[in-house]
Backbone as CSV, one residue per row, in Angstrom:
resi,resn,N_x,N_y,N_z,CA_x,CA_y,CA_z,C_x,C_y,C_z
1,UNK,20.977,-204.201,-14.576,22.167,-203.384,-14.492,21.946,-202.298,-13.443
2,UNK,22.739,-202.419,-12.522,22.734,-200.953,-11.020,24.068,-199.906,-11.733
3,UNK,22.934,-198.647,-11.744,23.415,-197.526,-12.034,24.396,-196.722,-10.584
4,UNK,24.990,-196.164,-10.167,25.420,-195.454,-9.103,25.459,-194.055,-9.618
5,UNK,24.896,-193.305,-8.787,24.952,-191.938,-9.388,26.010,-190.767,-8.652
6,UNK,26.210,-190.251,-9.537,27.261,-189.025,-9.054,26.412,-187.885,-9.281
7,UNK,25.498,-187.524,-8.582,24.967,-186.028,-8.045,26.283,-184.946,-7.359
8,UNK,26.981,-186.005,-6.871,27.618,-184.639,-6.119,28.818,-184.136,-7.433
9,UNK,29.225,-182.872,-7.106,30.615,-182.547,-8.035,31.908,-183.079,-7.234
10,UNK,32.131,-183.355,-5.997,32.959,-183.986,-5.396,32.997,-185.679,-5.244
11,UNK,32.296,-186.305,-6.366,32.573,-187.719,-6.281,33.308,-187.932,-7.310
12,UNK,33.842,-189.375,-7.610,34.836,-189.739,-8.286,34.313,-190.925,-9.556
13,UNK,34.520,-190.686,-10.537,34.457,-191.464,-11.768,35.115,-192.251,-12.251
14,UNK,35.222,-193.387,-11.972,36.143,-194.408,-12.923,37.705,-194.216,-11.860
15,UNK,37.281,-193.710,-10.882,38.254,-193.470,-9.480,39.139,-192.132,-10.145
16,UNK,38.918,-191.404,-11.062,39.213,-190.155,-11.571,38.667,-188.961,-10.805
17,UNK,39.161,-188.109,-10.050,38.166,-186.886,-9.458,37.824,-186.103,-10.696
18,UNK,36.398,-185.912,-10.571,35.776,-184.755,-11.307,36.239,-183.399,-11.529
19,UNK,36.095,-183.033,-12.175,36.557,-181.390,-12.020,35.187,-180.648,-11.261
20,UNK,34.968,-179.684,-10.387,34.214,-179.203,-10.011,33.378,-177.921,-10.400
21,UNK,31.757,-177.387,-10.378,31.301,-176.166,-10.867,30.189,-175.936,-9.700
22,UNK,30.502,-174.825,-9.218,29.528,-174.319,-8.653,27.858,-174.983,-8.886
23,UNK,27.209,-174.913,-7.748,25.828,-175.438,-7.685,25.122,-174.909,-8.788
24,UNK,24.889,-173.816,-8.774,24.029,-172.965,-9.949,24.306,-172.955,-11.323
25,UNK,25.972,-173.285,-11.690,26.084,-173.649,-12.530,25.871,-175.358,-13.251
26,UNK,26.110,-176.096,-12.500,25.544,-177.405,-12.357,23.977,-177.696,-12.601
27,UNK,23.152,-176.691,-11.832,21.909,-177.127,-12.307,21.501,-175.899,-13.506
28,UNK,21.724,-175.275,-14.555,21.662,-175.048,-15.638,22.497,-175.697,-16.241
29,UNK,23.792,-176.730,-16.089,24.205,-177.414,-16.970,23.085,-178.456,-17.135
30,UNK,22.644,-179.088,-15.870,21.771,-179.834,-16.305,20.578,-179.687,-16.995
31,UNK,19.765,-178.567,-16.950,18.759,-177.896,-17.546,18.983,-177.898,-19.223
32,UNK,20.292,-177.115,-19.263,20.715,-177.089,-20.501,20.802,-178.396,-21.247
33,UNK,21.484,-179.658,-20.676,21.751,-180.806,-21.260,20.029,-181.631,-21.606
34,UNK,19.290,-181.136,-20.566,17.635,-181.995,-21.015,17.249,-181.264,-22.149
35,UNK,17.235,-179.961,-21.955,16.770,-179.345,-23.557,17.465,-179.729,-24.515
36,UNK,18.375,-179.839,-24.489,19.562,-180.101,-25.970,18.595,-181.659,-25.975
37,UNK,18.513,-182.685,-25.349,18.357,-183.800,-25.866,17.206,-183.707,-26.125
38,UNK,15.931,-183.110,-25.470,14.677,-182.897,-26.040,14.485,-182.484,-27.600
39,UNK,15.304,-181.112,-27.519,15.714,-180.793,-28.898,16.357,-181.176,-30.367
40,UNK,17.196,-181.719,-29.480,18.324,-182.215,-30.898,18.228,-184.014,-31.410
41,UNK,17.354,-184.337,-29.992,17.659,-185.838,-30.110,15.833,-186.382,-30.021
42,UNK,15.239,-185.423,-29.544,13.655,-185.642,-29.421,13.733,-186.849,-28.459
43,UNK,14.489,-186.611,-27.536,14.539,-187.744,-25.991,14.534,-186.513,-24.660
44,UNK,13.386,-187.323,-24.221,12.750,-186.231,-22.947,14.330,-187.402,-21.671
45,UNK,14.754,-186.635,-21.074,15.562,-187.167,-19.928,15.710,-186.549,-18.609
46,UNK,15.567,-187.081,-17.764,15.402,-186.943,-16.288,16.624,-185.851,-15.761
47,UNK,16.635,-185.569,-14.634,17.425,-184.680,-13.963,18.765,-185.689,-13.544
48,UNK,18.336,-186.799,-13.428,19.466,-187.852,-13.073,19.997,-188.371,-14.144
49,UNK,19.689,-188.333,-15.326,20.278,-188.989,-16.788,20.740,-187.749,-17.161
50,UNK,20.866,-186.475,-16.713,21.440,-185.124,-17.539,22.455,-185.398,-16.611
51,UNK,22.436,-185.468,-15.119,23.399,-185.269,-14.324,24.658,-186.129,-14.506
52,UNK,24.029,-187.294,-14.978,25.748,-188.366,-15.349,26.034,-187.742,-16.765
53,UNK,25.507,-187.355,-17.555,25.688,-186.484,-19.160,27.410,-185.739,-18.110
54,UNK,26.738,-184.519,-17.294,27.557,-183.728,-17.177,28.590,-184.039,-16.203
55,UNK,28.266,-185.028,-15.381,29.517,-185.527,-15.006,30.638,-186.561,-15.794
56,UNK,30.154,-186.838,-16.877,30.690,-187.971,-18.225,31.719,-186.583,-18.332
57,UNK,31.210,-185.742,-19.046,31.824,-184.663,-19.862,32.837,-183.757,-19.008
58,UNK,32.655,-183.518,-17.668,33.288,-183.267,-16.883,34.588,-183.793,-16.663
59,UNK,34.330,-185.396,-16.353,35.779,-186.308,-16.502,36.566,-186.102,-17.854
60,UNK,35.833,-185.921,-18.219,36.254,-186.577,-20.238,37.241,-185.429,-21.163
61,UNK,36.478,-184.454,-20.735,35.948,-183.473,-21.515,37.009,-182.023,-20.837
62,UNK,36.706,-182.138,-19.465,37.026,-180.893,-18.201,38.092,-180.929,-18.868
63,UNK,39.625,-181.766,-18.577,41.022,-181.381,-18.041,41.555,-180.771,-19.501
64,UNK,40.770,-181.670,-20.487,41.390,-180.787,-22.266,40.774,-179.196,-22.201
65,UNK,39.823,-179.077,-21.680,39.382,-177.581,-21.638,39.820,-176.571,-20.671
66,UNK,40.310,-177.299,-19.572,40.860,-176.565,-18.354,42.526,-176.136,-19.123
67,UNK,43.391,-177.930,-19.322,44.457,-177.614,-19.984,44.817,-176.281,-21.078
68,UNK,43.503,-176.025,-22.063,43.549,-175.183,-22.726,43.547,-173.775,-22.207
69,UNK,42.730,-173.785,-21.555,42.630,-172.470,-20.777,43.749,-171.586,-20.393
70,UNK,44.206,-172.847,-19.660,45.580,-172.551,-18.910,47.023,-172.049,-19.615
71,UNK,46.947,-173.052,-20.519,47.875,-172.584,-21.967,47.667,-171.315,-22.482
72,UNK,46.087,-170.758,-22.597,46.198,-169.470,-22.906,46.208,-168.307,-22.208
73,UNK,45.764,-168.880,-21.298,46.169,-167.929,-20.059,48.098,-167.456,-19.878
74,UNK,48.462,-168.378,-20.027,49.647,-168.684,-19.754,50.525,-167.694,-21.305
75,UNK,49.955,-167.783,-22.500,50.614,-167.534,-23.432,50.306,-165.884,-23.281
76,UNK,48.847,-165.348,-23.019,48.529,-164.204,-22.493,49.400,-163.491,-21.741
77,UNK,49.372,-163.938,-20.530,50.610,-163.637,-19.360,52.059,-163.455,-19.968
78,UNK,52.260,-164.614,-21.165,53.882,-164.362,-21.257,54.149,-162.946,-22.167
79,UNK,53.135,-162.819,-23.360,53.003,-161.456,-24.394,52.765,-160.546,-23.613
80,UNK,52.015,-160.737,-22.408,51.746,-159.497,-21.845,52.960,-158.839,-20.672
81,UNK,53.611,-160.234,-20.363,55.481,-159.501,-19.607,56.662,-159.412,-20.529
82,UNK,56.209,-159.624,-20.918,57.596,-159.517,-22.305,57.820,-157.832,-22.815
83,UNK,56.238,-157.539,-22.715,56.247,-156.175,-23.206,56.387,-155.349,-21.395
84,UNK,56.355,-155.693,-20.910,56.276,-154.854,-19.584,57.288,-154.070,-19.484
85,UNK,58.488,-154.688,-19.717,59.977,-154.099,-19.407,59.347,-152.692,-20.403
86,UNK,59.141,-152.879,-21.618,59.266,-151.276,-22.727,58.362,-150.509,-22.395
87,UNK,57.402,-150.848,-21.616,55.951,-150.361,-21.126,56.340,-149.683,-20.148
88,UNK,56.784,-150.404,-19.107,57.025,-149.732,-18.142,58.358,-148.600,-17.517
89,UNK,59.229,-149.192,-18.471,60.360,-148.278,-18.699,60.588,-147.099,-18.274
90,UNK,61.220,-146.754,-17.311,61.568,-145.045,-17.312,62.990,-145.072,-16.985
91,UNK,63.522,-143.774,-17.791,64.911,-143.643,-18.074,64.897,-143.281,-16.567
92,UNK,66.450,-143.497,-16.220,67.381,-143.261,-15.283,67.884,-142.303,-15.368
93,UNK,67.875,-141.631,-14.333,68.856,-140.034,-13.704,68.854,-138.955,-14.998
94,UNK,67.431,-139.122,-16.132,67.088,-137.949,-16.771,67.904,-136.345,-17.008
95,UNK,67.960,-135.964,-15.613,68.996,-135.029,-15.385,70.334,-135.140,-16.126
96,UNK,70.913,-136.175,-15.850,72.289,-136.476,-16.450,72.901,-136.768,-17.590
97,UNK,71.550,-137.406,-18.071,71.565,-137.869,-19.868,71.578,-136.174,-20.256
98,UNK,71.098,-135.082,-20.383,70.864,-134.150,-20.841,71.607,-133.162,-20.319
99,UNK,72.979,-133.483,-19.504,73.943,-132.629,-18.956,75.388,-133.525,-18.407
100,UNK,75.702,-134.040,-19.435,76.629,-134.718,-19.765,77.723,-134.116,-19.191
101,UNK,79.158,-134.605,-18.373,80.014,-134.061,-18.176,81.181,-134.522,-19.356
């Protein structure tokens, strides 16, 4: 069986684009993913068997977590303009309310 590997964050899975993470974060994902399996699974795994881990999870995994994000971002943003108008509010021509003709 020929493996093909996706090292890069700009290659494509199952002809799906990846979602992308910075280099540094990429190689502590991978760091992170060998310990977890050392740990949790008592399987020592290579830098190239963590790296398809996190590109699996990336495809799989990314767009429900991005989607979410976004939703709350989004629900954030809307509670947070809704109140803007009362927040930001300042009466008009002050003077006039308080000297009524």
């Amino acid at each position: 069986m020929t493996r093909g590997t996706n090292a890069s964050t700009n290659t494509r899975m199952r002809n799906r684009p990846t979602l992308t993470i910075p280099d540094d974060a990429r190689k502590q994902a991978t760091a992170s993913i060998r310990q977890y399996f050392a740990d949790e699974l008592g399987q020592e795994i290579g830098e190239l068997k963590a790296s398809l881990v996190l590109d699996y999870f990336l495809v799989e995994l990314g767009p429900a977590v991005y989607n979410k994000a976004i939703a709350d971002a989004k629900t954030f943003f809307d509670e947070w303009s809704a109140d803007l108008g009362a927040l930001c509010h300042h009466e008009e021509f002050p003077h006039a309310h308080r000297h009524p003709r």
